[in-house]
N, C-alpha and C positions, 0 to 999 in steps of 0.2 A: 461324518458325512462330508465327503469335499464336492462340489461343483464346479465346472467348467464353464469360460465365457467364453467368446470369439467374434469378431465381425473387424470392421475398417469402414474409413470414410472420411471424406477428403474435406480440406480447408484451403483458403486462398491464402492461408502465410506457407513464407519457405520453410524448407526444412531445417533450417537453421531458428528463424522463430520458434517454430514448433517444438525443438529441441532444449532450445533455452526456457520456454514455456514449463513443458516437462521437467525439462529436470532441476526445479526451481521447486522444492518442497514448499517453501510456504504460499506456493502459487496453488501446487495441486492437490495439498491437503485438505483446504477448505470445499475443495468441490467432492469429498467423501460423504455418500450418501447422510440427509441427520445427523452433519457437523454440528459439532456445538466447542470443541474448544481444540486449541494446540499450545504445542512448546515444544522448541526447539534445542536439539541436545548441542549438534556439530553442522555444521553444513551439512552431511547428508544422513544423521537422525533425528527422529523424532517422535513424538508422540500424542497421540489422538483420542479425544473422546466423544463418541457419537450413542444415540439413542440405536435404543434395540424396540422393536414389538414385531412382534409375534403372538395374532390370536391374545389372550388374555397376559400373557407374559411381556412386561416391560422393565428396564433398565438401561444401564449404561455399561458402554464396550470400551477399554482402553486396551488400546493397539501400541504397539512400539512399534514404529516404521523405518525402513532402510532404504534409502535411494541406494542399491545395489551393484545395478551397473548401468552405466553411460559410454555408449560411443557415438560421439557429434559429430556429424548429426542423424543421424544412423539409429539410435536406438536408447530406451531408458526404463529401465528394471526399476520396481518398486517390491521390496518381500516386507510382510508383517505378520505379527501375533501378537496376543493378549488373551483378555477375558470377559466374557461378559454371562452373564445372569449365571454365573457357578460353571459354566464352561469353556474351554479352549477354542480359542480363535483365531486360523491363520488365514490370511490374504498374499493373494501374487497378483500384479500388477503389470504386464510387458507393454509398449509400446516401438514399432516398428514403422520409419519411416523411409517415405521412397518419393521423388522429387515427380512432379509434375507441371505440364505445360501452364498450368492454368495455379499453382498449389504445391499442396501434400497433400501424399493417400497414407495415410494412418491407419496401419493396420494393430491392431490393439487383440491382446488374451488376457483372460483374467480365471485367477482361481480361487474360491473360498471356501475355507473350510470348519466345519463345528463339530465339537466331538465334547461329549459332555450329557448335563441334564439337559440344556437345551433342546441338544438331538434331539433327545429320545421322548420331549416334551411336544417339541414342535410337528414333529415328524413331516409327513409331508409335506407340511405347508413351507420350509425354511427355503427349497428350489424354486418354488415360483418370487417368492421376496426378494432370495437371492436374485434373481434376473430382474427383478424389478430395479434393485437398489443397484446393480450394474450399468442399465440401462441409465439410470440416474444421474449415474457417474460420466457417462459419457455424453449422455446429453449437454450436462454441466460444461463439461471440455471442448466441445463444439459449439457452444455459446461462447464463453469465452475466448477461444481460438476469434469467431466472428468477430467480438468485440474490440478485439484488440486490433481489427486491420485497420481504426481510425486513428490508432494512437500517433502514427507519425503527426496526426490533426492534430489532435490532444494536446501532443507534445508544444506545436505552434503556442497555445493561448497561454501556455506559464509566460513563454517568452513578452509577451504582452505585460503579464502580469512584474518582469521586473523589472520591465523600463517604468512603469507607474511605480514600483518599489521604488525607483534609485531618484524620484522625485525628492521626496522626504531627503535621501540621502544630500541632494545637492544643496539641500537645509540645515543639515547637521556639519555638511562639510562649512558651508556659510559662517555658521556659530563659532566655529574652532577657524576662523579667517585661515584655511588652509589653502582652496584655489581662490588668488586674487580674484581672475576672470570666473568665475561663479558668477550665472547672472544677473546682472546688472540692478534690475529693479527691485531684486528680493534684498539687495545688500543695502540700497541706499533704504528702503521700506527700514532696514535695520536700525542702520545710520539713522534717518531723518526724527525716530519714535523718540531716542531718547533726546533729542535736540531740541524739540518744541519744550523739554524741561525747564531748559535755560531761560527759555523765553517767556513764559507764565513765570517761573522764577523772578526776574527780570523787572516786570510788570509789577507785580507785589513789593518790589525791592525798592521802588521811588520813596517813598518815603523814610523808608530803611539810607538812602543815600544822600536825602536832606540829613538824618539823624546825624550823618557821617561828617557831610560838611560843618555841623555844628560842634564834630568831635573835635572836628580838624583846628576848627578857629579856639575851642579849650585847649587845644594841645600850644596853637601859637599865640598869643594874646598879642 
């Protein structure tokens, strides 16, 4: 039994995000219907394992997947097959994109198909899930696509994050007296700790410097 998807619909990144998005397996794998795990063969294989149910019939489907073909930012092929509950499993995956004033309109096909015990177990009910777990899929891709239009934001607070990093760093540089000019008050804080030694040393040491003078007059009589 194979099935047919079809529809489109638009997102405010360009087609150039969108593309990079797509054809970025370890970006779009996760958003397959009742993901549960991945591993990656090459840059563009890999493989999937997602939950099955159907009516009383559960398990797990591993798919080997092929980012197929790519033309940026134009367009990105996904083909797969596997197995799941004792039967054969293929998936086709198209996206097709086209530039808009506002966006991209992503227009997207999908095919899936079962042939097997499953079939002939599931029977009718595998086309409506099917469209379900399709739907799924794209919903997932248009959240995402959404999500990611703040990332230029996103991107700002690391940089935050490593001027507060290079704090510490201008501590370690300190330790290893590499930049003389290192500021000022952390170096003498360095300087001054072990200084106040000498001085409590110092202090304890009177009487130790009478001893000395006494040494001094046995050494010269």
């Amino acid at each position: 039994m194979a099935i047919k998807f079809s529809g489109e619909f638009a997102t405010p990144r360009s087609p150039e995000e969108v593309f990079d998005f797509l054809s970025d397996p370890q970006k779009f794998g996760p958003l397959l219907p009742d993901f549960q795990s991945m591993s990656m063969e090459d840059a563009t294989h890999f493989a999937v394992k997602v939950k099955v149910g159907v009516g009383n019939i559960r398990g797990l489907a591993e798919i080997k997947m092929e980012l197929s073909e790519t033309v940026r930012p134009l367009r990105a092929l996904y083909k797969g097959q596997g197995t799941a509950v004792g039967s054969q499993v293929t998936v086709r995956a198209g996206f097709d994109l086209s530039p808009m004033p506002e966006g991209t309109r992503v227009a997207w096909q999908g095919e899936a198909g079962v042939f097997g015990k499953l079939a002939s177990m599931a029977g009718g009910m595998l086309e409506p899930l099917g469209r379900k777990n399709i739907q799924k899929l794209i919903d997932g891709l248009q959240k995402a696509l959404a999500e990611s239009v703040s990332a230029p934001t996103a991107v700002r607070s690391p940089s935050v994050a490593p001027a507060m990093t290079e704090a510490p760093g201008f501590g370690a540089a300190t330790d290893h007296s590499e930049p003389a000019d290192v500021p000022q008050s952390k170096t003498a804080a360095t300087v001054e700790a072990p200084a106040f030694s000498p001085a409590r040393t110092d202090a304890r040491a009177i009487p130790v410097d009478g001893g000395g003078e006494g040494d001094h007059g046995d050494r010269n009589p």
